[in-house]
VEXDREN-831405 format. One record per residue (C-alpha): residue number from 1; residue in three letters; x, y negated, z. Coordinates in Angstrom, 1 decimal. Each point is the difference from the previous one (the first is absolute). Example, Ala and Ser with C-alpha at 12.3 -4.5 7.8 and 13.67 -1.06 7.14 Angstrom:
2
- 1; ala; 12.3; 4.5; 7.8;
- 2; ser; 1.4; -3.4; -0.7;
This chain:
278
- 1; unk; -0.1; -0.3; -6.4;
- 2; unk; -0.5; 3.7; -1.2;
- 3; unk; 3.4; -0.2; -1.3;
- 4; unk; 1.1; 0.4; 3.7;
- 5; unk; -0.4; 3.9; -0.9;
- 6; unk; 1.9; 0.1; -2.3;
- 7; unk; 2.2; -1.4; 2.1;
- 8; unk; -0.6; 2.4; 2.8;
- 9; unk; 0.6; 2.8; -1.9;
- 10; unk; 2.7; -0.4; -2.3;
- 11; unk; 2.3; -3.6; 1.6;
- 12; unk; 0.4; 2.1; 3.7;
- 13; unk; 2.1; 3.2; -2.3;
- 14; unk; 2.7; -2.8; -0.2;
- 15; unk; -0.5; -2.3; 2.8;
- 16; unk; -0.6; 0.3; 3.9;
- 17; unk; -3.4; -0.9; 1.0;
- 18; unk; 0.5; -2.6; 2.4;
- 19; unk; 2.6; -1.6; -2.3;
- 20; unk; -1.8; 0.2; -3.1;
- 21; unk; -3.1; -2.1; 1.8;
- 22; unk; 3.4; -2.5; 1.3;
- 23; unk; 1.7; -0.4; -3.0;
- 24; unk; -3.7; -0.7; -2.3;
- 25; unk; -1.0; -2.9; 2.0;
- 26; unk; 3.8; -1.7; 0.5;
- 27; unk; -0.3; 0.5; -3.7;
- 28; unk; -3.9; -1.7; -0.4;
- 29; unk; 1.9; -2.6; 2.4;
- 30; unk; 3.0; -0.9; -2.2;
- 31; unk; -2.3; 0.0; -3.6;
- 32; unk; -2.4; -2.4; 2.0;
- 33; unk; 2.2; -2.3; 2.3;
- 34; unk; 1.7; -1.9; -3.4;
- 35; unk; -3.9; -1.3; -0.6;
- 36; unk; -1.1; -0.2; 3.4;
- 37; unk; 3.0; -1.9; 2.2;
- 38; unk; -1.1; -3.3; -1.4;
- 39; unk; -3.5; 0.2; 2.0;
- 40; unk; 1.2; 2.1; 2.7;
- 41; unk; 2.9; -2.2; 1.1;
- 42; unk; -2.8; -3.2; -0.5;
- 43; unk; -2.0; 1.8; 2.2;
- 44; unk; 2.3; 1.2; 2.7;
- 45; unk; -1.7; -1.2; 2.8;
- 46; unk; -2.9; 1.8; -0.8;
- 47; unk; 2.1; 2.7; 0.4;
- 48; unk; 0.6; -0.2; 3.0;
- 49; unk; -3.5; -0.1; 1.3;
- 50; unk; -1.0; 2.9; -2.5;
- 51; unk; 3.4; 2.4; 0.4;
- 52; unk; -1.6; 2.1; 2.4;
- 53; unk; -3.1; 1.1; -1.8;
- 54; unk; 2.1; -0.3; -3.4;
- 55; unk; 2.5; 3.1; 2.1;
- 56; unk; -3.1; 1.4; 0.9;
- 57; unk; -1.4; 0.3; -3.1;
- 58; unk; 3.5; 1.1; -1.6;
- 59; unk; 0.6; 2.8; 2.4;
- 60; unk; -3.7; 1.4; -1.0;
- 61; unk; -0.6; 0.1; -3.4;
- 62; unk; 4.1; -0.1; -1.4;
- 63; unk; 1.0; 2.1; 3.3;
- 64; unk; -2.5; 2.4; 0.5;
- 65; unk; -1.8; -0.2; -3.2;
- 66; unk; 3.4; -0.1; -1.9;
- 67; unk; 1.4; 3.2; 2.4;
- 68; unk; -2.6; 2.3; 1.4;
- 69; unk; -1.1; 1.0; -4.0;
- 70; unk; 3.2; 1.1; -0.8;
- 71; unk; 0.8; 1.8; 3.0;
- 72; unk; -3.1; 2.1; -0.2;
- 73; unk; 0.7; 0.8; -3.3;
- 74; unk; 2.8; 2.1; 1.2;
- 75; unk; -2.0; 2.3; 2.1;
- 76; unk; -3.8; -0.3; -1.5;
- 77; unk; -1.8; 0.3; -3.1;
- 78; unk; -1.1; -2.5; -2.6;
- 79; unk; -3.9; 1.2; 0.5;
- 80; unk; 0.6; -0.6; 4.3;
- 81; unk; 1.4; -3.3; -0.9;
- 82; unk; -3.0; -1.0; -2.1;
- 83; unk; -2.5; 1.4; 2.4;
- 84; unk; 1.4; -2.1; 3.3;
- 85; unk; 0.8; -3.0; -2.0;
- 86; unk; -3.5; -0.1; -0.6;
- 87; unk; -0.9; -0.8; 3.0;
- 88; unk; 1.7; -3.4; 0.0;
- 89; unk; -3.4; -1.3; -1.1;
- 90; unk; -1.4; 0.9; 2.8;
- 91; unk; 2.4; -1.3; 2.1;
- 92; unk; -0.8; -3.6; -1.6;
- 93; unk; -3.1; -0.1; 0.2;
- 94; unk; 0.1; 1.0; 3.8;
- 95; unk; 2.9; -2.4; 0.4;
- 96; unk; -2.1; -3.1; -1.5;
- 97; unk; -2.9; 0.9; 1.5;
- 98; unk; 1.5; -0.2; 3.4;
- 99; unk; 2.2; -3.2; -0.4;
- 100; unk; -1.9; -1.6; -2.4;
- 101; unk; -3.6; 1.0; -0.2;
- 102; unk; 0.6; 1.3; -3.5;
- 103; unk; -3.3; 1.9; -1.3;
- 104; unk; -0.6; 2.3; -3.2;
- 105; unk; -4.0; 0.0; -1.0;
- 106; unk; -1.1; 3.6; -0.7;
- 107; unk; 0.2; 0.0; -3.7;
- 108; unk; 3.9; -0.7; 0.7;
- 109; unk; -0.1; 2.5; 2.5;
- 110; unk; -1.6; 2.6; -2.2;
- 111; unk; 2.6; -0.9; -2.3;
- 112; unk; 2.6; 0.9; 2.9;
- 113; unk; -1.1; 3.9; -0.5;
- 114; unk; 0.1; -0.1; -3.4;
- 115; unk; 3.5; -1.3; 0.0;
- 116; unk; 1.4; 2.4; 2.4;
- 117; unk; -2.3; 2.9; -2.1;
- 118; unk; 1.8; -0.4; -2.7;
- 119; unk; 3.0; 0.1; 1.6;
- 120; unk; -0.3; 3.4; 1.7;
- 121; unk; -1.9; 1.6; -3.1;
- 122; unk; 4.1; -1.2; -1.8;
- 123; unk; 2.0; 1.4; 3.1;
- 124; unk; -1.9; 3.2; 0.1;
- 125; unk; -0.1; 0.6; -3.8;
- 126; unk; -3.8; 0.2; 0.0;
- 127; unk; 0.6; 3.0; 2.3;
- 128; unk; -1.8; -0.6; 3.5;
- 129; unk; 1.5; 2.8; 1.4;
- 130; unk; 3.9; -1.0; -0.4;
- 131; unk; -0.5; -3.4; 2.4;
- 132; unk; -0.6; 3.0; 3.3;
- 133; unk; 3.5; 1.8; -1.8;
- 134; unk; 2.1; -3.4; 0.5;
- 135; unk; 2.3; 0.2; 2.4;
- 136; unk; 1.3; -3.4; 1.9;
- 137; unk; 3.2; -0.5; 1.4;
- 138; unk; 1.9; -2.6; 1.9;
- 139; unk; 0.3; -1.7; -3.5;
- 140; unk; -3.3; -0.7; 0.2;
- 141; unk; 0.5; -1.7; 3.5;
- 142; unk; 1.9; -2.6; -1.6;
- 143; unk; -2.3; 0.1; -2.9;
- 144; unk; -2.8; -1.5; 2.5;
- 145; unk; 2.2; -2.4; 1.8;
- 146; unk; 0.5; -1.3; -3.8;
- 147; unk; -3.6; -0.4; -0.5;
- 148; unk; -0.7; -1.8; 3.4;
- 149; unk; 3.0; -2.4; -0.6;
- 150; unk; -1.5; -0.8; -3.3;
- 151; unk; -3.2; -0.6; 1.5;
- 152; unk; 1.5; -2.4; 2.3;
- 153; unk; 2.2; -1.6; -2.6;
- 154; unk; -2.7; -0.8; -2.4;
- 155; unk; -2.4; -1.4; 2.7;
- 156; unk; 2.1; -2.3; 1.5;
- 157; unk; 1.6; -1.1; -2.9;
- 158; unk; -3.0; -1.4; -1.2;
- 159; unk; -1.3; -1.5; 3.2;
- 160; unk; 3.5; -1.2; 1.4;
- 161; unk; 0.2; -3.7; -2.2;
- 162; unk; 3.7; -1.1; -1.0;
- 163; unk; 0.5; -3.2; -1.6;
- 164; unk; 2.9; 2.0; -2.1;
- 165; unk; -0.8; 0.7; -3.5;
- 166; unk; -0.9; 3.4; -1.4;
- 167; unk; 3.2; 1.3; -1.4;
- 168; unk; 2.2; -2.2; 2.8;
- 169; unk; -2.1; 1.9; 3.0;
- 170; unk; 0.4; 3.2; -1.8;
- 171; unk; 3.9; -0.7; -0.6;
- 172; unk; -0.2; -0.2; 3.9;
- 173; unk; -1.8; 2.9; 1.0;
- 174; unk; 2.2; 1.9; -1.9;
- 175; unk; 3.0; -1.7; 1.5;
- 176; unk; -1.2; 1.1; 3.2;
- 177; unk; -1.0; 3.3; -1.3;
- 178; unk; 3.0; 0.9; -1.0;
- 179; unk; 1.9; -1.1; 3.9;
- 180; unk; -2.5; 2.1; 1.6;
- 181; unk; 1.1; 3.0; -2.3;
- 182; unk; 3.9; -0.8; 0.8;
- 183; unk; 0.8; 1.7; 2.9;
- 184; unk; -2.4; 3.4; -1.1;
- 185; unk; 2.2; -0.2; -3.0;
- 186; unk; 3.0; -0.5; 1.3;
- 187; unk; -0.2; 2.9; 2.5;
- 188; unk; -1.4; 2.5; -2.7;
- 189; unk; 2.8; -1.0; -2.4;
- 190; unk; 2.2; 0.7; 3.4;
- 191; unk; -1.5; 3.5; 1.2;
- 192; unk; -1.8; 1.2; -2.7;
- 193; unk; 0.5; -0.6; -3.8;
- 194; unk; 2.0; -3.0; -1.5;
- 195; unk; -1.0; -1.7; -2.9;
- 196; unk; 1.7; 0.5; -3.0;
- 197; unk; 0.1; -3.3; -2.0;
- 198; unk; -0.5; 1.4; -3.8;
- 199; unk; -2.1; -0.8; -3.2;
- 200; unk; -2.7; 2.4; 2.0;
- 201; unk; 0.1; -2.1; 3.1;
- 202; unk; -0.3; -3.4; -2.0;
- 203; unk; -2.7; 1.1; -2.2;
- 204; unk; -2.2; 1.1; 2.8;
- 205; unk; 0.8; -2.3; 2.4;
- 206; unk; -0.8; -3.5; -2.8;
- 207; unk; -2.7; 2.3; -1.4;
- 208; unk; -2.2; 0.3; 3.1;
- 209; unk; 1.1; -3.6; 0.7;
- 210; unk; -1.5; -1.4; -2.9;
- 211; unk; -3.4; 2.1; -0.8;
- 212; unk; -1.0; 1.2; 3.2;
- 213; unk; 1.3; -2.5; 1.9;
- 214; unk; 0.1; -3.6; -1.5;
- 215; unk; -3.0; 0.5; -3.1;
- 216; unk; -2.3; 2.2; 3.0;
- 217; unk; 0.6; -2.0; 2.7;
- 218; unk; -0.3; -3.7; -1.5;
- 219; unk; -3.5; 1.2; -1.5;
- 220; unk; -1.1; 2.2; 3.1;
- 221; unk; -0.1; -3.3; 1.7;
- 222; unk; -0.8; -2.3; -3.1;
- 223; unk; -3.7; 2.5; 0.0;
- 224; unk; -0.4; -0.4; 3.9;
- 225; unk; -0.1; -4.1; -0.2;
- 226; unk; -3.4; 0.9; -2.8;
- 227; unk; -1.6; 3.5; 2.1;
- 228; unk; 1.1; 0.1; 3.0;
- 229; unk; 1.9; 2.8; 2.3;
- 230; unk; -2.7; 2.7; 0.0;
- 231; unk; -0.6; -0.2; -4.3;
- 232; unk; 3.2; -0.6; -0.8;
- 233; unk; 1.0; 3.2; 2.5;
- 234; unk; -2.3; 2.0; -2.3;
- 235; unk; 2.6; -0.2; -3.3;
- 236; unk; 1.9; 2.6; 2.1;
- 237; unk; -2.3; 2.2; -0.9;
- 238; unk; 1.1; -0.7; -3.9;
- 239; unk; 3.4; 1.0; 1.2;
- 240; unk; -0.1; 3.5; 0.4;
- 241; unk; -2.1; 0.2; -3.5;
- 242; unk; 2.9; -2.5; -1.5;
- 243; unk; 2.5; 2.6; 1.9;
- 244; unk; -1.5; 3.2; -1.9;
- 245; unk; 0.2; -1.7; -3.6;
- 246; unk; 3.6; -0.9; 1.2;
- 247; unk; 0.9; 4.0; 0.3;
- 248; unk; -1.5; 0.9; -2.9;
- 249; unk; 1.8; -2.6; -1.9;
- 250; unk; 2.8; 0.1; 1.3;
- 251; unk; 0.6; 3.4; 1.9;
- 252; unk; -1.9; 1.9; -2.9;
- 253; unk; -3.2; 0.6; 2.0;
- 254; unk; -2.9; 1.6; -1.7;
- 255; unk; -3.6; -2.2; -0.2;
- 256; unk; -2.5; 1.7; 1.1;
- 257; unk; -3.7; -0.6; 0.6;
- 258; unk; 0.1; -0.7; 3.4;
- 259; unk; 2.2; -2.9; -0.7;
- 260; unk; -2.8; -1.3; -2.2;
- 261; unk; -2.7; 0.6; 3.2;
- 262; unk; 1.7; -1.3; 2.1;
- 263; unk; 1.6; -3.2; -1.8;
- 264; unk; -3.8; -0.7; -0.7;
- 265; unk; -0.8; 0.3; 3.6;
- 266; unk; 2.4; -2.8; 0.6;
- 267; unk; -0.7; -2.2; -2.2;
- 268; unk; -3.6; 0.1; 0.2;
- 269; unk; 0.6; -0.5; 3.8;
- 270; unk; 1.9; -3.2; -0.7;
- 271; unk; -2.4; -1.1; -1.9;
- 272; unk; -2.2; 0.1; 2.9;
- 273; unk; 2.2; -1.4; 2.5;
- 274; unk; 0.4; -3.0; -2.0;
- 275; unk; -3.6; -0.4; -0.3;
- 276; unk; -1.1; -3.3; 1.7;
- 277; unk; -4.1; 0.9; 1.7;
- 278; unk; -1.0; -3.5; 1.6;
């Protein structure tokens, strides 16, 4: 799922926004619709009991989950981004707890701080003093509208039953992801910037199909069926640390010690969360 940075930051040089989020999930749709159609054509009239959720669900986390990122990339920084994405946590946990009387103990909860600790002690560079420098811009608008669609995603994905399979409700969602991105795309392509169909647009478009999109997705829910909305929310937190081993990795980013605070931070926060008190 951290992969989506890299994504973020180097796909959108070379392809619209809007249409880069389009064009990844019609691609997830076409790799999984050859080992899906079987079960979703069997199933068809489940279908149409399910399609309005299933649109739902597309136009959330493939729409605005797929979009909002890259858009905000174009007027916000990488350390805003990982700051209000944060908060998507947060946002499930509210979200369960209302709809579905979701609870966190307080070990899990104290595991909550650590999490987002560790986060900010990465963002800021061990530097306090930096977060009251940050800026935020209308980037980071969309930034937050990404996080609260996640939120909303992930929750009712795991509480909205479908008698389709993993991969064949997936191949669906994306399906419907990608018709709710059509028209956006369509009028970008139109009024703002057309795509260019290169070895730059095919590389980024099938590469954030396959690892942030197929690979995170299918085991984002695969976790959720084992702990939950709330824990499972809390392996965003991993993302940002995941995201910063990315730069330096790929993007020649220097290791420094705060990466080492505040990757521990995280992970001794997950450790926590997972924690079961009776």
């Amino acid at each position: 799922m951290a992969s989506n940075l890299v994504v973020a930051r180097g796909g959108v040089e070379y392809v619209p926004p809007i249409s880069l989020a389009f064009w990844r999930w019609f691609f997830v749709f076409l790799i999984l619709f050859p080992f899906t159609y079987q079960t979703i054509f069997k199933n068809i009239k489940y279908l149409e009991k399910e399609y309005k959720k299933l649109f739902f669900l597309g136009a959330l986390g493939c729409g605005i989950c797929g979009a909002f990122p890259f858009m905000a990339g174009m007027t916000t920084t990488v350390a805003n981004m990982g700051i209000i994405y944060t908060s998507s946590p947060i946002f499930i946990i509210l979200i369960s707890s209302y709809f579905y009387r979701e609870r966190l103990n307080t070990i899990q909860f104290f595991g909550l701080i650590l999490c987002f600790a560790g986060v900010v002690a990465i963002i800021a560079k061990g530097n306090i003093t930096l977060l009251v420098s940050l800026k935020f811009t209308a980037g980071d608008l969309w930034m937050l509208g990404a996080a609260v669609g996640w939120a909303l995603y992930a929750v009712f994905l795991l509480n909205w039953k479908s008698k389709f399979s993993l991969f064949s409700r997936f191949a669906i969602i994306a399906f419907f992801g990608a018709l709710s991105l059509l028209p956006f795309s369509l009028i970008e392509n139109y009024f703002i910037r057309p795509v260019i169909f290169n070895s730059d647009f095919y590389f980024w478009t099938i590469f954030a199909a396959i690892s942030p999109g197929i690979i995170a997705f299918s085991l984002y829910a695969q976790v959720q069926k084992y702990l939950g909305a709330s824990i499972t929310g809390f392996t965003l937190y991993l993302f940002t640390v995941y995201g910063a081993f990315y730069g330096i990795i790929i993007f020649g980013e220097q290791l420094e010690n705060y990466h080492y605070y505040g990757a521990t931070l995280v992970f001794v926060g997950m450790f926590l969360v997972r924690k079961k008190i009776n």
